[in-house]
C-alpha positions as CSV (number, residue, x, y, z in Angstrom):
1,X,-24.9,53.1,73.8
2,X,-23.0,53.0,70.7
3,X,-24.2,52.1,67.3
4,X,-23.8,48.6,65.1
5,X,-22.2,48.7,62.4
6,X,-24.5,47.7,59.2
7,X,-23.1,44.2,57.6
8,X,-22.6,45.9,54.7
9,X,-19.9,48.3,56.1
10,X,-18.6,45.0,58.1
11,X,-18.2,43.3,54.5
12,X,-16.4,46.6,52.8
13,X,-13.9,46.6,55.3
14,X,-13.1,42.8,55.2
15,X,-12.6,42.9,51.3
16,X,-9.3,43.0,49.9
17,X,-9.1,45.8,47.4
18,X,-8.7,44.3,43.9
19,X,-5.5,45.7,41.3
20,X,-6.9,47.3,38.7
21,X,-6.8,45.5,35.2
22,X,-3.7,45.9,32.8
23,X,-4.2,47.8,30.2
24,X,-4.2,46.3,26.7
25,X,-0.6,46.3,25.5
26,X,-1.1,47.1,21.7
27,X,1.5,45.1,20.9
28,X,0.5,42.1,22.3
29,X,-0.3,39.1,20.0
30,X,-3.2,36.9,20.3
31,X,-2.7,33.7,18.3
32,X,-6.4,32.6,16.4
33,X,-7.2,29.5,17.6
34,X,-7.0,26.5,14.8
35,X,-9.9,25.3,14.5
36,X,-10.2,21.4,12.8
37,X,-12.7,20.8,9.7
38,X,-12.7,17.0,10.2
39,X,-15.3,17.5,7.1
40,X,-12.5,18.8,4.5
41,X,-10.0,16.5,5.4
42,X,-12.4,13.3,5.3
43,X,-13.3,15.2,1.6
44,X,-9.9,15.5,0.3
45,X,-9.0,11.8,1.3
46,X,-11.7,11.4,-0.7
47,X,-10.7,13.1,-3.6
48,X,-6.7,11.4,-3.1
49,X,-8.7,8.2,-3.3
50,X,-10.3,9.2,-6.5
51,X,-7.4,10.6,-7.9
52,X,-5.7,7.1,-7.3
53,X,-8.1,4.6,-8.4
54,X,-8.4,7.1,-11.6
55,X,-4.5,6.7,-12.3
56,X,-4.8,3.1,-11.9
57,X,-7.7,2.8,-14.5
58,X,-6.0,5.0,-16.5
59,X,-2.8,3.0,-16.4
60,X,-5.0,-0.4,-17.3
61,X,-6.4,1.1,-20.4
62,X,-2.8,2.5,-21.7
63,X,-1.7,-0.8,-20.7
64,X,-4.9,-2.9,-22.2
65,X,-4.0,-0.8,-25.6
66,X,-0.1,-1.5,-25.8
67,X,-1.0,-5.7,-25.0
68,X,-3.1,-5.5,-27.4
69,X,-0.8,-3.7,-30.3
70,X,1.5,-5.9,-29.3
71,X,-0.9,-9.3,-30.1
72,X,-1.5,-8.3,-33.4
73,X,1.8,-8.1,-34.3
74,X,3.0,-11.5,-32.7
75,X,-0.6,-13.3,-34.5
76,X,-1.5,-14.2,-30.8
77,X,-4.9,-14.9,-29.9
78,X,-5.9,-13.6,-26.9
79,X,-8.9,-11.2,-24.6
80,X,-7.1,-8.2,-22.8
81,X,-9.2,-8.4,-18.6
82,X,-8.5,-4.9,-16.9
83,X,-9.1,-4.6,-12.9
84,X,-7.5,-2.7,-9.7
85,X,-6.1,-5.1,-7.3
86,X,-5.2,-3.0,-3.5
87,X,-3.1,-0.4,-4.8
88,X,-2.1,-1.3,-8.7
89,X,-3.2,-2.1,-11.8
90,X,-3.6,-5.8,-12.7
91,X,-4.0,-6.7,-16.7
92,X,-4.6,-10.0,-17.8
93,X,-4.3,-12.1,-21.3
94,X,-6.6,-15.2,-21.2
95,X,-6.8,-17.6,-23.7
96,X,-5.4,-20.3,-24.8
97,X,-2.0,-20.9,-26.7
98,X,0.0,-17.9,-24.8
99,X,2.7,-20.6,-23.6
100,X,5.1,-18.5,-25.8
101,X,4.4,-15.6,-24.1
102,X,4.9,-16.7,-20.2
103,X,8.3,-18.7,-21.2
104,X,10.2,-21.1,-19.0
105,X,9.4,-19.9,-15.1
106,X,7.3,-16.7,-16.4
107,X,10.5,-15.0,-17.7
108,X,8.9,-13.9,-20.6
109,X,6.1,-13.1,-18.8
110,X,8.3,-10.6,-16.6
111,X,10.3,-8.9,-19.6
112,X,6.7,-8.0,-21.2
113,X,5.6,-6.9,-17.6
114,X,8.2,-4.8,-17.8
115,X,8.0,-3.3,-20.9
116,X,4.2,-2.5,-20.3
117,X,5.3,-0.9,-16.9
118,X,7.9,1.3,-19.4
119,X,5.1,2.1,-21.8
120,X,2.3,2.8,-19.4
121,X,4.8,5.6,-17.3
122,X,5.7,6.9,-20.2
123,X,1.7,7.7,-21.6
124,X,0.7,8.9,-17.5
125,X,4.3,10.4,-16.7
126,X,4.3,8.4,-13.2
127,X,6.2,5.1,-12.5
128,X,3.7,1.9,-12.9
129,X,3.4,-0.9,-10.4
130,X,1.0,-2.7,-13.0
131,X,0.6,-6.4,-12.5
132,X,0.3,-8.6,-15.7
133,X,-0.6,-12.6,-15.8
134,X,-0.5,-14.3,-18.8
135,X,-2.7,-17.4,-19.2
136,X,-3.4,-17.7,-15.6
137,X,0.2,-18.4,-14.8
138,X,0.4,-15.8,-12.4
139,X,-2.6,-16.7,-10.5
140,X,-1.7,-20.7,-10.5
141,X,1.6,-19.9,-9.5
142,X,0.2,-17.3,-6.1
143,X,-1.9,-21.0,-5.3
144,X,1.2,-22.9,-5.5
145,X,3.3,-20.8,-3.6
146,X,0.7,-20.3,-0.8
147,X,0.8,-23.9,-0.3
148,X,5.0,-23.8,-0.5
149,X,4.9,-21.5,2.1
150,X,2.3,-22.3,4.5
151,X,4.0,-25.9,4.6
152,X,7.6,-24.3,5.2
153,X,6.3,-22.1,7.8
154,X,5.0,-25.0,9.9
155,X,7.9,-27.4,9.4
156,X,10.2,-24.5,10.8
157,X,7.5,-23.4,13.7
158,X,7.7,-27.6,14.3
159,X,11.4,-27.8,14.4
160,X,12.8,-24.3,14.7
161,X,15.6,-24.8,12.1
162,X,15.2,-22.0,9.2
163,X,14.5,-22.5,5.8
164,X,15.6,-21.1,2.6
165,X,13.2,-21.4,-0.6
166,X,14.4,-21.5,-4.1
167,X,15.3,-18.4,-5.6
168,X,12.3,-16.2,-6.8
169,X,11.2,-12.5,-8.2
170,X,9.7,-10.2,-6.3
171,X,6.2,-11.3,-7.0
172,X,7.1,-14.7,-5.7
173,X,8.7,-14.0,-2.7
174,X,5.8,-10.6,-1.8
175,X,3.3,-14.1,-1.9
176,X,5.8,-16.0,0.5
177,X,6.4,-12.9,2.5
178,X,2.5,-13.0,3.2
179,X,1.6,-15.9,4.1
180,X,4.4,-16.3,6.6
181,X,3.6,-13.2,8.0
182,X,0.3,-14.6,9.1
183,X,1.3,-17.5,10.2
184,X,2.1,-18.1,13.9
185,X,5.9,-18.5,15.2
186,X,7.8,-17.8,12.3
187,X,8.6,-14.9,10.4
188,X,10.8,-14.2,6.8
189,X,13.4,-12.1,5.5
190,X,15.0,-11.8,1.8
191,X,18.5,-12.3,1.1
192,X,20.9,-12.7,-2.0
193,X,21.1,-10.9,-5.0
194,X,18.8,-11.0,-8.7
195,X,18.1,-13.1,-9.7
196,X,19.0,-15.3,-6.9
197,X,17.6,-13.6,-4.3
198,X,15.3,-16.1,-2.4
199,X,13.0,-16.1,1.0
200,X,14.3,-17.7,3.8
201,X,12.0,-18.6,6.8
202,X,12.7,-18.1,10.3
203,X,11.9,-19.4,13.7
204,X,10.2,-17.1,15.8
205,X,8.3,-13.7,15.1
């Protein structure tokens, strides 16, 4: 009568004998894994967005300071209104008798935009996008272009024949650009040269 085997000599011999591990090459490199502070870089958007809107006030005050300067000289009347519109500076003179200093079409209104732009990069060492408005012209002119160009985008959505608008600065035609963009079935491009370079508004989008 012969003997069972145990089940745990009956499991020794069905296992398959393992390699032994590798040694550890010294050579070898392990590469750290990067590990993602979501924290810091939520804190230095931050901070970019601080530095930013700090430039910006900084570039209203320079500019508040040279309109200003530059009102006593000319005997002009006239309160100096500082704010941050989206991304740039935006200075305004309100008050009355400015005519003189918006000219025919705002093109004295653009030379001393200019030459505040000049005067505020050359105080903060950066290029200036500042906006100025002068008597409200600016802001009358955004409310008559909106309308210009909401009813041009819906005559050419209407008939599918494109459109070109009078010639305009950049301002003008950034407005146009806007509010054709969010209207439906049309869209806009720029063409021409300064100071004739216009908007012209296209079927489809």
């Amino acid at each position: 009568m012969s003997t069972p085997q145990s089940s745990t000599d009956s499991r020794a011999e069905d296992a398959t004998d393992l390699p032994d591990a590798d040694p550890v090459d010294a050579d070898a490199v392990v590469e750290p894994v990067e590990v993602v502070d979501e924290t810091d870089d939520a804190a230095d958007e931050e901070t970019e967005d601080e530095e930013v809107d700090d430039l910006l006030v900084q570039e209203g005050d320079v500019a508040g300071d040279y309109l200003e300067k530059l009102l006593d000289i000319l005997d002009v009347d006239g309160d100096i209104d500082l704010d941050v519109e989206g991304d740039r500076a935006s200075v305004a003179v309100v008050g009355g008798g400015l005519k003189t200093l918006v000219g025919p079409d705002g093109a004295t209104l653009e030379a001393l935009q200019e030459l505040t732009r000049l005067a505020v990069a050359q105080s903060t060492g950066t290029r200036s996008r500042l906006m100025l408005d002068i008597g409200g012209f600016r802001a009358q002119r955004r409310a008559d272009l909106t309308t210009l160009a909401g009813e041009a985008a819906s005559r050419v959505a209407a008939s599918g024949t494109a459109e070109r608008l009078a010639p305009m600065n950049p301002f003008e035609r950034k407005v146009v650009h806007d509010v054709v963009a969010a209207a439906p079935g049309v869209h806009s491009e720029s063409e021409g040269e300064e100071p004739n370079r216009r908007v012209v508004v296209l079927p489809g989008s």
